[in-house]
C-alpha positions in Angstrom: 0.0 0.0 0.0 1.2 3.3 -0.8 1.5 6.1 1.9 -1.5 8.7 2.3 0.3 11.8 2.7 -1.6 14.8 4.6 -3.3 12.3 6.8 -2.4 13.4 10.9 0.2 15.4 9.3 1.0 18.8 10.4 -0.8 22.3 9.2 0.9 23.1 5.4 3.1 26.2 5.2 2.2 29.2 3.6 4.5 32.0 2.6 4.1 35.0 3.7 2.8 36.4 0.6 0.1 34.2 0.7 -0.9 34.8 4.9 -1.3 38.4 3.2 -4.0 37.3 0.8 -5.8 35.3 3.1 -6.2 38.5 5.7 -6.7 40.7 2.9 -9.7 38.4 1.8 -10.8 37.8 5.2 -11.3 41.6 5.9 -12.8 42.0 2.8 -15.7 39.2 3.9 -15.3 40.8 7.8 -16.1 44.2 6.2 -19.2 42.8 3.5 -20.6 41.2 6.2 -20.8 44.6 9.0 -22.1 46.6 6.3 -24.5 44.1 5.4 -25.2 43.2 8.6 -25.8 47.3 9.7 -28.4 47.5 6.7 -30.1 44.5 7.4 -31.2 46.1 10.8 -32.1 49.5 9.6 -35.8 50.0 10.0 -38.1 49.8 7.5 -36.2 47.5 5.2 -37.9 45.7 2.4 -38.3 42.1 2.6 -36.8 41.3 -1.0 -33.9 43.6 0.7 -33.2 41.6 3.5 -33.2 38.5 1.5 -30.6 40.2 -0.5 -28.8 41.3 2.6 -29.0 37.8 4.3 -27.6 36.2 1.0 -24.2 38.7 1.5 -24.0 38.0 4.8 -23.5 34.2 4.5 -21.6 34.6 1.4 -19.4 36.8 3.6 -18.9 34.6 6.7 -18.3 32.1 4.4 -15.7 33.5 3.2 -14.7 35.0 6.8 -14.8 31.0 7.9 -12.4 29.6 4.5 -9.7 32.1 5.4 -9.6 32.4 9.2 -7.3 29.4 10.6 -4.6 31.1 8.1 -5.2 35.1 8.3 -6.4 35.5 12.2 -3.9 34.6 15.3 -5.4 31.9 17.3 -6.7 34.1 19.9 -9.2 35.6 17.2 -10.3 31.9 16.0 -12.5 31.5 19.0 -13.9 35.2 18.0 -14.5 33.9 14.3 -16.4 30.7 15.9 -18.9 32.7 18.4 -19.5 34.9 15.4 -20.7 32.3 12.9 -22.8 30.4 15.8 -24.6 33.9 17.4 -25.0 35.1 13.5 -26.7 31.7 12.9 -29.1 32.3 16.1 -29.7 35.9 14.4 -31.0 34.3 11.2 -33.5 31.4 12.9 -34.4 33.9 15.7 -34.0 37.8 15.0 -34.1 39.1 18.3 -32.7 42.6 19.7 -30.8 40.2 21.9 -29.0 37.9 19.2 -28.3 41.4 17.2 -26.9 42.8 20.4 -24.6 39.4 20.3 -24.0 39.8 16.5 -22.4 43.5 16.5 -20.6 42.3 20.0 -19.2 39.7 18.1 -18.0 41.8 15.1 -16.4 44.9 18.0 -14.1 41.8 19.1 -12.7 40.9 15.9 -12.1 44.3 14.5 
């Protein structure tokens, strides 16, 4: 049998060039994803809007997610985590409370 290589191996190295591009693309879904996220929860937005909004917003974190074990230190990864799981309660329950936890979220990983 041939080896399987990758498998319990260690994390692959990246050079610094590409560490750049990964923060630079995580900002860029961090930054999507406030703005989208401060529309969404101005008053009197349109359904079709928000739909529009909400589509961003996990396009973004997605994004945000893909990048974050190579762009953020690994006292930010824990920051990445609460805000995919509090932005997930948002969207099945969009209370004042879980918005509150939301923008919290996104003050601690500026």
């Amino acid at each position: 049998m041939s080896d399987v290589g990758g498998v319990g191996g260690s994390q692959p190295e990246y050079s610094p060039e590409e560490i750049r591009g990964y923060k630079k693309d995580y900002e860029k879904g961090f930054d999507l994803f406030q703005r989208a996220f401060h529309a969404y929860n101005q008053p009197k937005v349109e359904e079709h809007k928000k739909e529009q909004l909400k589509k961003v917003m996990h396009e973004a974190l997605n994004i945000m997610n893909e990048t974050a074990s190579i762009a953020l230190k690994k006292d930010k990864l824990a920051d990445e985590e609460r805000l995919s799981n509090d932005y997930a309660a948002f969207v099945q329950n969009p209370t004042e409370e879980n918005q509150k936890k939301v923008q919290s979220d996104l003050e601690s990983l500026k």
